[in-house]
N, C-alpha and C positions, 0 to 999 in steps of 0.2 A: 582719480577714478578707480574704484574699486573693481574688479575682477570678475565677470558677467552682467555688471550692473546693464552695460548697453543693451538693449531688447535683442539689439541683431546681431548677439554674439549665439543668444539662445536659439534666433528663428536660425539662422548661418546652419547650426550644429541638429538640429531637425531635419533642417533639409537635406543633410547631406547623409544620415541616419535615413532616410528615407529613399535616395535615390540609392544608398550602399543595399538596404535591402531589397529593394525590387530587381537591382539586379542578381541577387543570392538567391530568392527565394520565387516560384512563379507564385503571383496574383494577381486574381482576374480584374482588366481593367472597370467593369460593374461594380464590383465590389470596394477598389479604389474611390470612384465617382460618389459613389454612397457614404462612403467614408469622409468623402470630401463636400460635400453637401450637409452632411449630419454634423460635423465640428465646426462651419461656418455656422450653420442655425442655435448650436450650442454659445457659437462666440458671440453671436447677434444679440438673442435672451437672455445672455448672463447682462451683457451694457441694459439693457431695458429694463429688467426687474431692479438692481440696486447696484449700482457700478462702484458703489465706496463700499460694499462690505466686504469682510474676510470671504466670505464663501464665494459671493459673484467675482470676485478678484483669480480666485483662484480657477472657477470654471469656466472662466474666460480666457486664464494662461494656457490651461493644458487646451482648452480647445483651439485655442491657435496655434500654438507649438502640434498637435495632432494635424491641425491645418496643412499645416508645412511640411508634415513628415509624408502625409499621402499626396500631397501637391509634388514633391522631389519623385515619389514613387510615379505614379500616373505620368509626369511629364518625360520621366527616363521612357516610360513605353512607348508612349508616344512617338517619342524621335528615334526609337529602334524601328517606327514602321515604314515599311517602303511602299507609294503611288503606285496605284493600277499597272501603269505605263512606266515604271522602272526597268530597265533593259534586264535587270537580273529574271523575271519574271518572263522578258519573251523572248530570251536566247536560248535555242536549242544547244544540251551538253553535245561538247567535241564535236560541234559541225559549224563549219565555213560561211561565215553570211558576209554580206556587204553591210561596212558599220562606216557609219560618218561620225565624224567626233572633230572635238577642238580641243587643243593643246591650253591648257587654263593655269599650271605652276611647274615650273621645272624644278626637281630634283636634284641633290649632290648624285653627280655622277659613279657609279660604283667602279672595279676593275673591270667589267667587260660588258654595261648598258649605260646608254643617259638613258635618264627614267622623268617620266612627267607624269601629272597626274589631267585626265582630261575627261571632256565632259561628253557622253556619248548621246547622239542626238538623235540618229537615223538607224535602225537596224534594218535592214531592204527600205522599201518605200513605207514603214511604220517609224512614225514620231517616238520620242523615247525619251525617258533621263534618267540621269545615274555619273555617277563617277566611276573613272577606271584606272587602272595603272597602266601603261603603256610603253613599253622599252623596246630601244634602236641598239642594235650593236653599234657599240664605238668604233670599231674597225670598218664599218659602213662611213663614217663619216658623211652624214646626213645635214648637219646644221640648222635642223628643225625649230623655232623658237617660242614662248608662249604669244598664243593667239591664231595660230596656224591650222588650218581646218585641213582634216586630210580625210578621205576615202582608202579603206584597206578591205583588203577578202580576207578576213581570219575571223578565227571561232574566239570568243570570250569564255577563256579560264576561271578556274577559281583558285585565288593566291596560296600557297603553301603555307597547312596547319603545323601545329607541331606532331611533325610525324616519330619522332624522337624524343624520349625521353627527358626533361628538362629545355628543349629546345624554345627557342622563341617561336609565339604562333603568330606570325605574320598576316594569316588570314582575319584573326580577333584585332590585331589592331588597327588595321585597313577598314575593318570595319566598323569602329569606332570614330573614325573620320570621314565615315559616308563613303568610303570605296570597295566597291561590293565585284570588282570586276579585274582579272591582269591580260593585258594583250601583246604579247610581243608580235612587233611588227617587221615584216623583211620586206625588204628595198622590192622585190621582184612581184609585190602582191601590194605595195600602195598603187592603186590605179588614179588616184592624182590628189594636188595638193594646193593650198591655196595659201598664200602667205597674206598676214593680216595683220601689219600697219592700218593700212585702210580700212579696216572694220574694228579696228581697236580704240577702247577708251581712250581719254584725253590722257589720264596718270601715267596705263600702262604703254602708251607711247609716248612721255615725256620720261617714260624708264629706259625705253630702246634707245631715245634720244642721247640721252645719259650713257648708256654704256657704250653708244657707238663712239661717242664724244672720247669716254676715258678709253677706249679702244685705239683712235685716233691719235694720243697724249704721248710723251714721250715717258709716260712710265712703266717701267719692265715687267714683265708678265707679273712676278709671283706681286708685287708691291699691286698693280690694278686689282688681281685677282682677293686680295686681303682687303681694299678697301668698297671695292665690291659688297662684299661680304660684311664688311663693318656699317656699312652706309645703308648699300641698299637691300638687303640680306638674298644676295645672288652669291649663292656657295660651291656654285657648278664648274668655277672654273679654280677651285680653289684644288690645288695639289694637295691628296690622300695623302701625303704623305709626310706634306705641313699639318695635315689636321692632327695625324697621328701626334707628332711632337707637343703639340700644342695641348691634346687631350694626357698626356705622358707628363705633360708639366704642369697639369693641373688651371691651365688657364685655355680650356675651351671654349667657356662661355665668353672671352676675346671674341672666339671668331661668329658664335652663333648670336646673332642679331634677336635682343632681350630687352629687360628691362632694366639693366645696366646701361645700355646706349642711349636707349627712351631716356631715363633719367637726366643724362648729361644733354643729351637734345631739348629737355625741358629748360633746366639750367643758362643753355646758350641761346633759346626763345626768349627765355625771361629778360636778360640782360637786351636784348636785342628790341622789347617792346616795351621799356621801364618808361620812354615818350610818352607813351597812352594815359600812362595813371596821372598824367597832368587836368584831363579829359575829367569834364564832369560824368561821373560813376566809369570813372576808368580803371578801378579792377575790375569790376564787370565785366567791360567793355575787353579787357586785357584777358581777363579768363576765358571769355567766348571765342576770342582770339587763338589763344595758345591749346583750345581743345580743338577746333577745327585744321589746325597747322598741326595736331600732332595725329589728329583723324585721317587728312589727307597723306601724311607722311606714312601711315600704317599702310594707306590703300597702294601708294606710291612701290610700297617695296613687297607688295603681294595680299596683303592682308593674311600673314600665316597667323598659325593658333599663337604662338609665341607673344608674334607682335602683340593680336587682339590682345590679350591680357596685360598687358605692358599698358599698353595706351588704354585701356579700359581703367586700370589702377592710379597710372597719373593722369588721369583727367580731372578723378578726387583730388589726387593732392595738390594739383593746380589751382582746382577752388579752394579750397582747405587753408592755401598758403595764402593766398589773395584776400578773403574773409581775414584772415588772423584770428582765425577762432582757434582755443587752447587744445581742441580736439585732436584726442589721440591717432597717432598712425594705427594703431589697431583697429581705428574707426575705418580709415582707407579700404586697410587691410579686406575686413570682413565686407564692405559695400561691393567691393570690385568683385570679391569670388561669392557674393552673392547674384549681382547682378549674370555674372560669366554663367553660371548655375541653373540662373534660371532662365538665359537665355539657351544654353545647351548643358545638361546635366550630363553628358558624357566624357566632358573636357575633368570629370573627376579623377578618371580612369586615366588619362593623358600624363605620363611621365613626365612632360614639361609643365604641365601645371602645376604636379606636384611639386617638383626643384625649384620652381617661382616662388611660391610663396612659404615654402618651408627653410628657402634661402632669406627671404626678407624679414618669414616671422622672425627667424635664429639671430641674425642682425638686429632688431631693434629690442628683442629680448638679452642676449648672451653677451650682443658687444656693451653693456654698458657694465657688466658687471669687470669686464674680463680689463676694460678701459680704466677702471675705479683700481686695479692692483698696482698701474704705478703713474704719476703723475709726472708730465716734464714741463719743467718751466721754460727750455727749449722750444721754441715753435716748429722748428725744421724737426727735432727728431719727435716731436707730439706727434707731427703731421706724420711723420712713416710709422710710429705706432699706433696711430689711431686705420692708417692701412690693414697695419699686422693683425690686429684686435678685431676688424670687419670683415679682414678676408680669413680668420680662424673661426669665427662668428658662422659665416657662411657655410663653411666648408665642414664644420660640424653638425649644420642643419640637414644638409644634401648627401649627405658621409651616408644615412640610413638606405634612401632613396638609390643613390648612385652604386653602393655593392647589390643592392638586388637588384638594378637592373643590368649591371655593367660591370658587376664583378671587380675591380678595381680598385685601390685607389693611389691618387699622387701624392708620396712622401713629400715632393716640393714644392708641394702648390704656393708655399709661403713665399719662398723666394720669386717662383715665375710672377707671384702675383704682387709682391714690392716694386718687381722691374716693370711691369705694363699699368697699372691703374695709375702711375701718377702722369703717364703721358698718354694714356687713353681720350679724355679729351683733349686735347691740343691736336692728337689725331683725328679726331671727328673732328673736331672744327676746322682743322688744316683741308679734308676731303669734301667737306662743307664749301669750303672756302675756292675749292678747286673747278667742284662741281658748277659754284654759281660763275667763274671767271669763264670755263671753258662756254658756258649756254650764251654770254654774251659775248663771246669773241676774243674777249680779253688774253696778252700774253702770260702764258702759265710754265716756261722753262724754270726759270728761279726755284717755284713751287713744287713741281714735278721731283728738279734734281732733289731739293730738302725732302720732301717723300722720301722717294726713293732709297736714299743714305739709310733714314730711320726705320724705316720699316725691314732694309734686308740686314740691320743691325739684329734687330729687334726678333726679326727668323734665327738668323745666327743663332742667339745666344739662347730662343727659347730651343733650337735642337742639341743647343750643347746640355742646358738642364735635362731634356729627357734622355740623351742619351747613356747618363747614369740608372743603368739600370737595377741597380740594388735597391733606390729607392722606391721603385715604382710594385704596388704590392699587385700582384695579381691571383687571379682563380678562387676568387671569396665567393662562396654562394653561399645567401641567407634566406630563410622563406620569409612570407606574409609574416607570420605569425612574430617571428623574431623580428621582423624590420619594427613591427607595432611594438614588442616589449624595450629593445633597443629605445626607440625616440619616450616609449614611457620613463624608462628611467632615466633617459637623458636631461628631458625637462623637469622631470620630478624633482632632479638635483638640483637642477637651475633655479625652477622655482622657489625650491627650500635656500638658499645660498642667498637670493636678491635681495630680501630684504636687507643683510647683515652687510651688504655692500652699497645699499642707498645713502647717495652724500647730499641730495639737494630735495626739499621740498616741490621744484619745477616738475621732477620726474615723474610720468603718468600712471607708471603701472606701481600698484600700491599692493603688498600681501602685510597682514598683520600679523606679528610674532606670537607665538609659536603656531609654524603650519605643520599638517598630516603630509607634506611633498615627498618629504623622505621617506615615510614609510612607504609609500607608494614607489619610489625608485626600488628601495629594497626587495621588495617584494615581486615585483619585476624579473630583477635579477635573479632570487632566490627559483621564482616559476619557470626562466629562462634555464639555469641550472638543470631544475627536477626533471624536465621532458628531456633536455641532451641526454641525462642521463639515462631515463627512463627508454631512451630511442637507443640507444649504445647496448645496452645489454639485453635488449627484447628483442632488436631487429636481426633476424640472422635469414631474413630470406634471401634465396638462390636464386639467381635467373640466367635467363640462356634464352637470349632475342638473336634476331636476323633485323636489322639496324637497315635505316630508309637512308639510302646515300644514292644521287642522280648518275647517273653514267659511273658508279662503282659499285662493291659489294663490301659488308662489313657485317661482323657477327659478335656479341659482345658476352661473354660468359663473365659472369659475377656473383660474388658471396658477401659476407661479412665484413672483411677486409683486404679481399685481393679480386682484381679486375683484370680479364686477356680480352683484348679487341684485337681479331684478325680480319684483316683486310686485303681487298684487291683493285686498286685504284690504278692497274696499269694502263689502262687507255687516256687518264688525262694527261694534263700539261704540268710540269712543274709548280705552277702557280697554282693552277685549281688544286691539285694533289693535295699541297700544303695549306691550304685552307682547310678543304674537306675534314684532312685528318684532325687537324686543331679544333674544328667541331666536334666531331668524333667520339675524339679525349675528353672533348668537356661534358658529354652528356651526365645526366645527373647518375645513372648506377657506376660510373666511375669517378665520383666526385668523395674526395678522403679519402680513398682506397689506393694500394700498390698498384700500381699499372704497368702492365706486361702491352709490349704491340709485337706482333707476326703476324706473317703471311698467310692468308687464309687457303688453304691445304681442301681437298677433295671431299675431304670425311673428317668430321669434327664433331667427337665423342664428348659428354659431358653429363657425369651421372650415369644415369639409366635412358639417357636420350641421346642418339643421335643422328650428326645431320649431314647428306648428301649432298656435295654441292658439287652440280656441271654446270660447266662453264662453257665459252664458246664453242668447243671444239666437239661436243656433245659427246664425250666417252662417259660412260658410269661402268659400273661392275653390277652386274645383272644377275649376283648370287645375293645379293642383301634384300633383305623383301623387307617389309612393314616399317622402316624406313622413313623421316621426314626427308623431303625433297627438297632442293634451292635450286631454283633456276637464273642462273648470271650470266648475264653479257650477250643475251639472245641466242641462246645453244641453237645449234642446227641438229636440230631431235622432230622422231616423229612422238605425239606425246602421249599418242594411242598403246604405241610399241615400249613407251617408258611405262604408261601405267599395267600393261599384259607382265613386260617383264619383273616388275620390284615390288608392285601393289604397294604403292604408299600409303601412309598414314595421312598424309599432308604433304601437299605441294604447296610451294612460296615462290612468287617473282617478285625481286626488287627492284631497285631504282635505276639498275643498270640495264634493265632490257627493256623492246621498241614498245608502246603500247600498242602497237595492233595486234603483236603477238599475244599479250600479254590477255587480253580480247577472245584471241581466236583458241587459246589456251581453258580458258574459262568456261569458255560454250563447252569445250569439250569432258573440262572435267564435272561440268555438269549434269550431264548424260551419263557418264559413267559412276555419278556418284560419289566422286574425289572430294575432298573439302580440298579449295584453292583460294590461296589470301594473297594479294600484291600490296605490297607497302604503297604505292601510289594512294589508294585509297585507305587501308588500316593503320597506316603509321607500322611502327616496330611493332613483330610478329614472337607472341613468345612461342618456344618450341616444346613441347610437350616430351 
């Protein structure tokens, strides 16, 4: 198979050129429709007038391919539109209503919410729909679970943008998943609740079934809590601070329930239905089989995006394997993020989609070359090289993907990942195994203990690899732009390199000698170069923000090459404190720069600007006029008597003070004419 020859590598790459634009650029959905009407009637007349010539050949390709590029666009708008009767549309901002809702996916628990995402039904006595986020303190100790219908008196929020510089916009990718709403909920304002077994599907109560079952089992929290999580992808009770280790050693996609597990679950289906293909049209029969046993097993453990795509990808290659047709895994490949695409064009946007299949394309591209450098006649050390070679494969793929979103990466991924993938399944299938004894009754000590053993092995040692912390690289920020030139010249190389590495005629992807791949790497690189540098010696601008931090204050002066972030975070906790600041630090105007931290001081000069900050105690100095203002920690000030006294330039409240004040502050200096900005709303406020 040569290299675009399949139609649906071309239609794949239009459509996604399509939905990339519509979300860049606004066009009006008429115009799409037109657009999409006019290149089907093009593609229709070009087959009617003479389907074998040059020219109907060709006004037939781009009209289809245009097809699909405004079919991606039009369908992305589409599914950004929200129903008449969407709660976002009839909740009044920061006001108290009676909202009915149902608890629909539980969340990894953070340090101080469980969080679920739920479905909002009732806003007073109006019918409603929408998704929300919804979080209980943990110190409540609530035991809430999916299916659970509850009644609350709170106002529907809107999730936190990025109010910070670099920061992550939380609110864009909530919204990206249909969750347009956040509610925190307190125990003293559910007015009641309804627990929903008895209204729950058959799956998702043969899921309760199941975990009340390994609940009941004699296996030790953290070992349940892992195969929870491996099995049924229930991560809520998995210890933060196993994830940490685990993401530290480069083997987190262990615990995040993927297409890694799918796979092996396919594997242990197949062996388990090989009876069937005795059956006349028994692969058939065996395929229908193993696609609805891995449909139900998706709905079984939530139906997350994750899953979908996992089981959407192996449903192909279930047929694919069953046929024996020569058909490339690139065929899979493109089918599944096609169909994914055009069943939701936003899942483009989704970090997990992207690590899906940019881990599997890299794997079935990169490992065969990396495999072809040394051959062992060894089966046992083939077998752990053919690991080393898929789990370098991978990790090269997802290398681009994972520093722009996560800034990191695990020097050991290689090691954690020789010691878990060869007993990866044996572990699913042992939980498999456990699962089906405990629903029938069967005795499962024996089982449990062998758990047990392996898996707090298996913790052990993957905390002992992260705890080397030299190798673990952190604080890499890369933009868009580089992530794209990065994977350009990555594959560039690879591409240029494959031929010169092909040993068998069997292998499907085929480039002919001499290719343009390299110069395209080069080039890359060279472009990657021009702009660092280009950005190095042109960027010298100054700033001096008032920084959006929740119950603290932070003000960030920066240049060229040196950054002071002062702050005043003394009303939190230990914990939070230390969080906050480590955000802080990383916003992007202190990212490659010297970083200074101190305390943030009264009066904080910088240039030709400076900036007044009272704080609770409400004292200023009443001889400094024109003056920017910062108001922190909810001063007990009259604000009438601050603006007679200093005549500001600018007032500021941040993230540390109450909003009613923040409110009653506003009206006022609106009357007076004050310009008055709260990070709440503007994110970080530069100061003039």
């Amino acid at each position: 198979m040569r290299w675009l020859d399949y139609p649906f590598y071309r239609i794949l790459f239009f459509l996604i050129a399509g939905i990339i634009f519509s979300r860049g650029i606004e066009f009006p959905a008429e115009a799409y429709l037109y657009c999409l009407g006019i290149s089907f009637l093009i593609a229709l007349f070009s087959l009617l007038i003479n389907k074998y010539s040059f020219f109907s050949k060709t006004f037939f390709a781009v009209a289809v391919y245009c097809f699909f590029f405004f079919l991606g666009g039009i369908h992305l708008q589409y599914r950004n539109q929200l129903t008449s009767n969407h709660f976002i549309n009839k909740r009044v901002q920061g006001e108290d209503q009676v909202i009915s809702l149902e608890l629909k996916q539980r969340l990894t628990s953070n340090t101080f919410n469980d969080r679920f995402y739920a479905e909002v039904l009732f806003l007073g006595q109006q019918e409603v729909s929408g998704k929300a986020l919804v979080l209980f303190k943990r110190s409540d100790s609530l035991g809430y679970q999916v299916g659970d219908r509850l009644v609350v008196y709170e106002h529907i929020g809107l999730p936190a943008f990025a109010r910070n510089p670099g920061d992550f916009d939380y609110r864009a990718y909530l919204k990206s998943i249909d969750v347009y709403g956040q509610i925190y909920a307190d125990p003293t304002r559910i007015w009641s609740d309804e627990r929903g077994p008895e209204r729950a599907d058959v799956l998702l109560g043969v899921r309760n079934t199941i975990l009340k079952e390994l609940t009941a089992s004699s296996l030790k929290e953290r070992p349940r809590a892992m195969i929870e999580a491996l099995v049924l992808g229930q991560r809520q009770n998995v210890d933060p601070e196993l994830t940490k280790s685990f993401r530290d050693a480069g083997v987190i996609h262990i615990l995040a329930l993927s297409g890694l597990h799918v796979g092996i679950i396919l594997l242990i289906l197949r062996f388990l239905t090989q009876s069937i293909l005795r059956l006349k049209y028994g692969r058939w029969i065996q395929s229908a089989v193993l696609i609805v046993l891995l449909w139900c097993f998706a709905l079984l453990t939530g139906m997350s995006p994750s899953i979908m795509r996992a089981v959407t990808m192996f449903s192909f290659v279930a047929i694919g394997m069953n046929l024996k047709r020569k058909g490339s895994v690139y065929h899979s490949l493109t089918l599944s993020a096609f169909v994914l695409l055009v069943y939701d064009p936003r899942l483009l946007f989704q970090v997990g989609f992207q690590l899906s299949y940019m881990a599997v394309f890299s794997i079935v591209l990169i490992q065969p070359v990396l495999a072809g450098l040394w051959t062992w006649p060894n089966k046992v050390k083939d077998f752990f090289w053919s690991i080393c070679t898929v789990t370098i494969a991978a990790q090269i793929g997802v290398a681009g993907v994972s520093l722009f979103y996560f800034h990191q990466f695990p020097g050991l991924f290689i090691l954690g990942n020789l010691l878990l993938l060869p007993l990866l399944p044996f572990i699913i299938g042992a939980a498999l195994l456990l699962i089906l004894l405990l629903l029938i009754g069967l005795p499962t000590d024996w089982l449990t203990t062998a758990i047990n053993v392996l898996l707090e092995f298996i913790m052990e040692t993957v905390a002992a690899i992260s705890s080397w912390d030299a190798f673990i690289i952190t604080d890499i920020y890369i933009t868009w732009w580089e992530t794209i030139l990065i994977y350009t010249a990555l594959f560039g190389l690879v591409l240029f390199v494959v031929p010169y590495f092909k040993r068998s005629k069997k292998e499907r992807f085929y480039l002919k000698k001499p290719n343009w791949m390299l110069h395209l790497s080069l080039a890359s690189v060279i472009l990657w170069i021009g702009i660092h540098a280009f950005e190095k010696y042109t960027f010298s601008e100054e700033q001096f923000l008032v920084l959006h931090q929740a119950t603290g204050s932070a003000v960030s002066l920066s240049n060229k090459d040196q950054a002071l972030l002062l702050t005043d975070l003394h009303v939190m906790d230990t914990t939070r404190a230390v969080i906050s600041l480590e955000r802080l630090k990383n916003i992007e105007n202190h990212r490659g720069k010297k970083l200074s931290i101190a305390d943030l001081q009264s009066m904080v000069h910088y240039k030709d600007a400076q900036l007044v900050v009272i704080s609770e105690n409400g004292v200023y100095d009443t001889s400094i006029k024109n003056a920017n203002v910062l108001l922190s920690h909810s001063p007990k000030i009259n604000i009438e008597r601050l603006i007679l006294d200093t005549q500001p330039k600018m007032i500021i409240a941040d993230g540390s003070n109450y909003r009613h004040l923040i409110e009653a502050w506003k009206v006022t200096c609106d009357q007076r004419n004050i310009r008055f900005l709260n990070t709440y709303e503007e994110g970080a406020v530069a100061v003039d």
